[in-house]
C-alpha positions, 0 to 999 in steps of 0.5 A: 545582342550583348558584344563580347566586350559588353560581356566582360565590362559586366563581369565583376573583376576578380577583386571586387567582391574580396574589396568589398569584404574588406570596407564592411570589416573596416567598418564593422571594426570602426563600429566595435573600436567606438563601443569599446572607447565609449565603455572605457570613457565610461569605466575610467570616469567612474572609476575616477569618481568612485575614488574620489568619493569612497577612497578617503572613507575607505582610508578612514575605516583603514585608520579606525581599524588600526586605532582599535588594534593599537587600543586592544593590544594596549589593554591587553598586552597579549603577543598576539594583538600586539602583532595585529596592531603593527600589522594593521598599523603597517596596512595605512602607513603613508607611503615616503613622499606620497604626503609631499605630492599631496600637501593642500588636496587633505585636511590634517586628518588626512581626508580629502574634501569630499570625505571630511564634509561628509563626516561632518555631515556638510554639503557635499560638492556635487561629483563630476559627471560619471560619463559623457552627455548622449551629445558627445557621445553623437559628436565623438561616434561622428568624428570616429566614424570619418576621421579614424586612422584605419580608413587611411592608406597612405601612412601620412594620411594615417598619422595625421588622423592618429593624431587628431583622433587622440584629440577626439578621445581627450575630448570625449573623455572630459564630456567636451562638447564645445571641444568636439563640436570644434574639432567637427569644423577642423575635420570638416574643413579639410579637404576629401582624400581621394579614394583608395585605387584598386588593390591586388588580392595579396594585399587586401588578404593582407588587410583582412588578416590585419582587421581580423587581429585588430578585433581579437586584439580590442575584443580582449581589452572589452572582455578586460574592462567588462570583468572589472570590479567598476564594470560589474558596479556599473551593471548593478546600477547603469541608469544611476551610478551616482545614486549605487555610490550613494548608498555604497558610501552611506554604508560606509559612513554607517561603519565608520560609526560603529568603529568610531562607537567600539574606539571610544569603548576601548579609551574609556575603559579602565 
């Protein structure tokens, strides 16, 4: 026959089940913080490289576009196209210092290397990886997954994991997995906090309704990155966003002709 004081040893204490909502929304939002970091490692590295490779044959046919204006209104001498050529001219005018902060990344036709090798139709130097290798990105969902701040209740605890979590993202984002697996030794170096005690109902309401903003809050910086114009060129190609910068590029180049073909025409014509 169970005793009364076995009775109520079995009952769950009033704040158990609201504790245990509490550490699956600490993870659950663990989870959604590692998915939305990874996709923005993802988007800024694309990003990088997007700019890095069509950036200058953009600016090219920007400058090319402004050669033909200044050609046109030359010719003909009318209001009208004299006023699209200062426009046009206006629109790729260097910004005052910007060739200061630049001297020795360009070539005397301002491109960078990457460009002025594909328009000579040289080698062009291999681009840097669009995203982190599926090593790092195990070793990074690892150390978030033990190491992230919110798990931490003392606020000490919680700027020590702030900062080295930082380290984590700087180290993620390069696609550093020598870095990260060091930084999975540090972690697992330092000695287990102790678990959290017992908390009243205020306060685990407190950390629910924090949770709960937390989410809203990366849930708009998810919506942001995924409405993005490199977002919506990554889904166009995700298995091979080099190859989607290929062919973007190449269509570039085939324009740069063209205006190149049409500039000439203007220059030689009596």
């Amino acid at each position: 026959m169970t005793t009364p004081e076995a009775e109520q040893s079995q009952t769950p204490r009033p704040e158990e089940r609201l504790e245990k909502a509490v550490r699956a929304a600490e993870q659950a939002l663990i989870e959604f913080e590692i998915a939305v970091e990874t996709f923005r490692v993802e988007v800024e590295n694309f990003s990088r490289l997007h700019d890095q490779k069509l950036g200058p044959l953009y600016s090219h046919i920007e400058e090319l576009d402004a050669q033909i204006a200044e050609a046109r209104a030359a010719r003909t001498g009318d209001p009208e196209d004299i006023r699209r050529a200062e426009e046009a001219r206006a629109h790729v005018q260097p910004i005052p210092g910007v060739e200061e902060l630049l001297h020795g990344w360009m070539d005397g036709h301002g491109l960078f290397p990457e460009a002025a090798a594909m328009l000579t139709e040289q080698a062009v130097r291999p681009p840097q990886r669009v995203r982190p290798g599926e090593e790092a990105r195990k070793l990074y969902r690892e150390l978030a997954r033990s190491a992230h701040p919110d798990l931490a209740q003392e606020e000490k605890e919680r700027l020590r994991r702030e900062e080295f979590i930082t380290r984590v993202n700087s180290a993620y984002a390069r696609g550093d997995v020598a870095l990260l697996k060091e930084l999975a030794a540090e972690w697992a170096a330092v000695p287990v906090q102790p678990e959290r005690p017992p908390s009243p109902s205020e306060e685990l309401y407190a950390r629910l309704e924090w949770l709960s903003e937390r989410k809203e809050l990366l849930t708009l910086v998810a919506r942001e990155l995924e409405n993005g114009a490199i977002a919506g060129m990554l889904r166009l190609a995700p298995d091979d966003p080099d190859g989607l910068l290929d062919e973007i590029a190449g269509k570039l180049l085939a324009d740069i002709h063209q205006r190149e073909t049409e500039l000439a025409g203007l220059h030689g014509q009596g």
